[in-house]
C-alpha positions in Angstrom: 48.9 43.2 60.0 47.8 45.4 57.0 45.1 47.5 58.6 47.9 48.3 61.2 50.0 49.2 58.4 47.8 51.2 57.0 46.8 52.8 60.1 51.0 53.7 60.7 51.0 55.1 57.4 48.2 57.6 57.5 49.6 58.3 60.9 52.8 59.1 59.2 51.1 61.1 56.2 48.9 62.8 58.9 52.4 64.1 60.8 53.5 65.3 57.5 51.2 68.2 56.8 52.4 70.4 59.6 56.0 69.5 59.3 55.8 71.1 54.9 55.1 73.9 55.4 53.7 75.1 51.5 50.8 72.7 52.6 50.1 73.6 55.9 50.2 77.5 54.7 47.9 76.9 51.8 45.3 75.3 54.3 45.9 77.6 56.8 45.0 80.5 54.0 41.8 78.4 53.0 40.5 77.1 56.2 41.7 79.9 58.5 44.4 79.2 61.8 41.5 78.3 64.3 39.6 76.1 61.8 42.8 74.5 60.4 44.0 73.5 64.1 40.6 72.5 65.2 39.9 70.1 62.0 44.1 68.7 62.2 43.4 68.1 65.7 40.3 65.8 64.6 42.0 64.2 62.4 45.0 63.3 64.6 43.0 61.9 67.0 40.7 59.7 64.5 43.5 58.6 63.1 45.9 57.6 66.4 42.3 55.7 67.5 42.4 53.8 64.7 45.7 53.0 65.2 45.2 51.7 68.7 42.6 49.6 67.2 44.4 48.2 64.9 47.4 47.4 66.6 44.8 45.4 69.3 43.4 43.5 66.2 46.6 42.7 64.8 47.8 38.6 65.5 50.6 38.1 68.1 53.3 37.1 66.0 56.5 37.1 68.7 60.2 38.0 67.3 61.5 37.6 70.8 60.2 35.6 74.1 58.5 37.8 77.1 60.6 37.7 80.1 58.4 39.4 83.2 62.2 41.5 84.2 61.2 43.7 81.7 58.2 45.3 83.2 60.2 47.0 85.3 61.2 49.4 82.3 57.8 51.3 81.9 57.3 50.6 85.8 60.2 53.0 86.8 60.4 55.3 83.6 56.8 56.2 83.3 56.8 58.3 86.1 59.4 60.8 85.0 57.7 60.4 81.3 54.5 61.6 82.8 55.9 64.4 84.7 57.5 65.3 81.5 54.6 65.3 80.1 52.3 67.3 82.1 54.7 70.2 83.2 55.4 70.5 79.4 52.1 70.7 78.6 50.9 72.9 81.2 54.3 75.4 81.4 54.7 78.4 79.3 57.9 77.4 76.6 58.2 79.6 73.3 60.4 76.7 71.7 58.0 74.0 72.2 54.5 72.2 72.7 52.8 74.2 75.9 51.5 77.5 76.7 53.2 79.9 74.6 55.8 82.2 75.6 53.4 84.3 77.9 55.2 84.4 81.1 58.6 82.4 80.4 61.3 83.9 81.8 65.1 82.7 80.5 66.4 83.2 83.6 63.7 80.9 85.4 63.0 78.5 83.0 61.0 75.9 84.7 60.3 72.2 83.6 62.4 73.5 80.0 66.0 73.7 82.4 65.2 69.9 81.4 64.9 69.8 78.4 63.5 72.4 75.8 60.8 69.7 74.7 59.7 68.1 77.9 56.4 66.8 76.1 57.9 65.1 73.6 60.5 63.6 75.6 57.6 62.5 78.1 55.8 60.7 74.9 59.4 59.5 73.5 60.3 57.7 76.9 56.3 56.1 77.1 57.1 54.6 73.7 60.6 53.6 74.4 59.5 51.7 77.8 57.1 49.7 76.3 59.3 48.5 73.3 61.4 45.9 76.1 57.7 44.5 77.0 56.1 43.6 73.6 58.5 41.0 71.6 56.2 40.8 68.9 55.6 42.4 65.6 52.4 44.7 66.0 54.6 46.3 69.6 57.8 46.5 67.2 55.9 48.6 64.7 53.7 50.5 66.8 56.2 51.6 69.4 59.6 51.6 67.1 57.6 53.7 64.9 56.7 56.6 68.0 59.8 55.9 69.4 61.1 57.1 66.0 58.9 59.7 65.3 59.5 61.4 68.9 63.2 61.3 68.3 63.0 63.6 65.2 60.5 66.1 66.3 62.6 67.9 69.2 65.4 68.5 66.5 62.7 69.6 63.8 61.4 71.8 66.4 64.6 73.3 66.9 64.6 73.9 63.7 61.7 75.9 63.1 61.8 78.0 66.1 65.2 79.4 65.6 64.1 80.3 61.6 60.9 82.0 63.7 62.4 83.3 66.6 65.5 84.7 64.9 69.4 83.9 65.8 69.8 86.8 68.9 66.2 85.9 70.5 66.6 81.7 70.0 70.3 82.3 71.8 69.0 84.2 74.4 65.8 81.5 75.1 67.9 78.7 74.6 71.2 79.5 76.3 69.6 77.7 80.0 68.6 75.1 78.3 69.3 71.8 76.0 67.1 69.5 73.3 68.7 66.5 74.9 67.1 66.1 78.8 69.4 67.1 81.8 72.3 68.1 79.5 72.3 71.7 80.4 72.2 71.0 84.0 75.1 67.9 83.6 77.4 70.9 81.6 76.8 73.8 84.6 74.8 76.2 82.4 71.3 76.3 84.4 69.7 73.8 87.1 66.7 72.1 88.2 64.6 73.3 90.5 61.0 71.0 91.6 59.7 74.9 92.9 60.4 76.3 89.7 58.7 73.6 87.4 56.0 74.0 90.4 55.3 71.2 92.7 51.3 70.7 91.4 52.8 69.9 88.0 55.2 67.2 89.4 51.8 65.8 91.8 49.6 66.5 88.3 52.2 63.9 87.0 52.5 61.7 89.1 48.5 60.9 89.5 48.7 60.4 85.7 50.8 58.0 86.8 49.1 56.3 89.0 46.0 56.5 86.9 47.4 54.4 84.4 48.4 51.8 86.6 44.7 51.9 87.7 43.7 51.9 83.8 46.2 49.7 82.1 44.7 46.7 83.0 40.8 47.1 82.5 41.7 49.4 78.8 44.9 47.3 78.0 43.9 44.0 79.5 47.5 43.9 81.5 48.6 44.4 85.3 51.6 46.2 84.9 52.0 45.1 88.8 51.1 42.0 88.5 54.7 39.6 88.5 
């Protein structure tokens, strides 16, 4: 339990840098902007490997019993949270993780009529899923503490890109859209269309899907199918 943590609180310090920004502009102005992504990104992923490490080395210690019904969250939420996921990444959004704003149009806004941060929301529902499934400490910590994290970064997001874009242009982006998922299309003010997030995105997510059905069990040591 104290290498994991350890390993959740260097996660933690590791999110900080970009989110203060005196720190992340002083290494920005030392480093340079392609050197200071390329080295964060290293970082990042050392340190969210260690973390997977150490939440497999970490004892079972159970806080509530498993009850095999709860598979069934991950089962039938992964699949939108890996859609999410991949049209996010792969779509152009100015007010959020993806492509830049080359090419997005307010007016045809894509996988963003869902939400403005589809990526996040795709990692936010993985973590939340899994939290039902793993009544002990080391799953408490590891997903409570993404579940968390994921929950605060499309608001900080918000944030920042309306301080970058400027109130006019941030209204104009935002107007078809909502942080929340499916909000804007519940309230009338844009809807959903599978054509415009673009059918390959939705089959791109889907056989994430179903790849890690195929890899849950020989990497995680678990049949999610398996009742």
């Amino acid at each position: 339990m104290t290498q994991l943590l350890a390993a959740i609180t260097v996660f933690l310090a590791t999110h900080l840098i970009p989110a203060y920004r005196p720190l992340r502009n002083r290494l920005v102005a030392m480093l340079g902007e392609k050197v200071y992504l390329i080295a964060y990104s290293g970082l990042s992923l050392a340190v969210t490997v260690w973390l997977g490490y150490a939440f497999f080395a970490t004892p079972y210690v159970e806080l509530w019993p498993y009850a095999p019904w709860t598979r069934w969250f991950p089962i039938l939420i992964m699949p939108l949270a890996c859609i999410l996921l991949v049209a996010g990444i792969t779509s152009p959004n100015p007010m959020s993780l993806g492509w830049g704003s080359k090419g997005f149009s307010p007016s045809t806004p894509g996988i963003v009529a869902v939400s403005r941060h589809p990526a996040i929301w795709g990692l936010i529902l993985w973590s939340a899923s899994h939290l039902p499934t793993n009544g002990d400490a080391a799953g408490l910590l590891l997903f409570g503490l993404l579940t968390l994290l994921g929950l605060s970064g499309p608001y900080s997001l918000d944030h920042k890109r309306r301080q970058r874009l400027g109130e006019a242009r941030w209204s104009e982006l935002a107007a078809q859209t909502s942080t929340v998922p499916f909000v804007a299309a519940l309230v009338g003010r844009t809807r959903i269309s599978p054509a415009e997030i673009g059918w390959s995105r939705i089959l791109g997510g889907l056989a994430l899907y179903v790849a890690f059905l195929w890899l849950h069990e020989p990497v995680i040591g678990l049949d999610p199918l398996a009742f």
